[in-house]
C-alpha positions in Angstrom: 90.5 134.0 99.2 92.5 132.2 96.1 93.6 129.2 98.4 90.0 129.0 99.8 88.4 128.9 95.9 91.2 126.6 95.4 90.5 123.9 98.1 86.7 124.3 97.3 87.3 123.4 94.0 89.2 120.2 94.7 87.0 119.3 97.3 83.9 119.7 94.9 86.4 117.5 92.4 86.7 114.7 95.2 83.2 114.9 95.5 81.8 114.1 92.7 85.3 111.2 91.5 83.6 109.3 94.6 79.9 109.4 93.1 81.4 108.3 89.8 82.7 104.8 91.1 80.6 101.7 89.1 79.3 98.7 90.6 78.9 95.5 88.9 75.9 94.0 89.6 77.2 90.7 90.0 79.0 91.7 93.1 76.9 93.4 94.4 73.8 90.7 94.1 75.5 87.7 93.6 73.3 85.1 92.3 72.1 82.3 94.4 71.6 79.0 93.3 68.7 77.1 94.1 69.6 73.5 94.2 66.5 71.2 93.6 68.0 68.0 93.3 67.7 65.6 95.6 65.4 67.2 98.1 64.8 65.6 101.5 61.4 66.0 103.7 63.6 66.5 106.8 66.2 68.8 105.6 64.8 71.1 102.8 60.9 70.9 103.1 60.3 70.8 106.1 61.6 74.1 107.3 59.6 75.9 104.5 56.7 75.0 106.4 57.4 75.5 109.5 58.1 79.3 108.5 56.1 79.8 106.1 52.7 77.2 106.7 52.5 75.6 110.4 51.3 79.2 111.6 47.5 78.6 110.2 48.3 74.7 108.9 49.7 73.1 112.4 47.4 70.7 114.1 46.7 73.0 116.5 45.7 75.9 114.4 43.9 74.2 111.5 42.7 77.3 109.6 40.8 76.2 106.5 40.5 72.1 108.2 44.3 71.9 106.4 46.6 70.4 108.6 50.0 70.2 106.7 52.2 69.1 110.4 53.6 65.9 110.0 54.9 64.0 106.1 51.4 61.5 106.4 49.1 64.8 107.0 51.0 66.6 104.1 50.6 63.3 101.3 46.9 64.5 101.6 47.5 67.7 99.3 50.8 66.5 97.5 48.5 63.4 95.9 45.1 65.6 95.2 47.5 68.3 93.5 46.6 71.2 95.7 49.9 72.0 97.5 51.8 72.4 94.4 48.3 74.7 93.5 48.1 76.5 96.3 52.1 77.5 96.4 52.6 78.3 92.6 49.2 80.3 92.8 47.8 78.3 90.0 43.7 79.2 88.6 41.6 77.2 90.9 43.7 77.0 93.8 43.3 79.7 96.7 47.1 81.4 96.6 48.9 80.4 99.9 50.3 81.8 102.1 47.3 83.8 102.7 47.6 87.6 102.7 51.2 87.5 102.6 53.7 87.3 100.1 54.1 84.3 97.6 57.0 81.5 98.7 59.9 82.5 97.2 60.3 81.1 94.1 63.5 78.6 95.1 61.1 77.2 98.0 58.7 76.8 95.6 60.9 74.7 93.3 62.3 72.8 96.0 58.8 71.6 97.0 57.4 71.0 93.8 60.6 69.0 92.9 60.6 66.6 96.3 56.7 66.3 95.0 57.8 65.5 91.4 60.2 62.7 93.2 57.9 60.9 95.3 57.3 63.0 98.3 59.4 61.2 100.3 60.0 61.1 104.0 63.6 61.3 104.2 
């Protein structure tokens, strides 16, 4: 009875030592760094919209008569201000994408940095 109180105790003890351990936050969500600099059509922006706008915006969906497929179609709503709008979710603009979540806010950066830089189609 004594050894079985005993080995209850120091499992109880062994228990709650492993419930005590502390993470540091830093490890466990490291930070990632959203590099803006630089940005290329090809490379950075270009893969935002195809996950994240070609699904209603391709040329063969169309939703809203927005077609955002292909850098010429795109220039459209970089030079009337309305993709930067529309992804930042600013008053006036309708918030895209529609009924889902907002870009996150690296892809938003990216994009509004290659638009701050020209918009090029590199």
């Amino acid at each position: 009875m004594k050894v079985l109180k005993i080995t209850s105790i120091i499992s109880a003890i062994l228990i709650l030592a492993s419930g005590c351990y502390y993470d540091v936050e830093e490890e466990l969500y490291p930070s990632i760094e959203c590099m803006t600099t630089e940005m290329s059509y090809t490379n950075d922006i270009l893969p935002i919209l195809q996950s994240d706008c070609y699904t209603c915006h391709s040329s063969m969906s169309n939703f809203g008569n927005v077609t955002l497929e292909g850098h010429s179609k795109i220039l459209n709503y970089v030079n009337n201000g309305s993709l930067v709008g529309v992804i930042s979710h600013q008053v006036g603009y309708s918030p895209m994408p529609k009924s889902r979540a907002k870009l996150l806010d690296c892809e938003v950066s990216k994009i509004v940095s290659w638009v701050n830089n020209g918009a090029l189609n590199n």
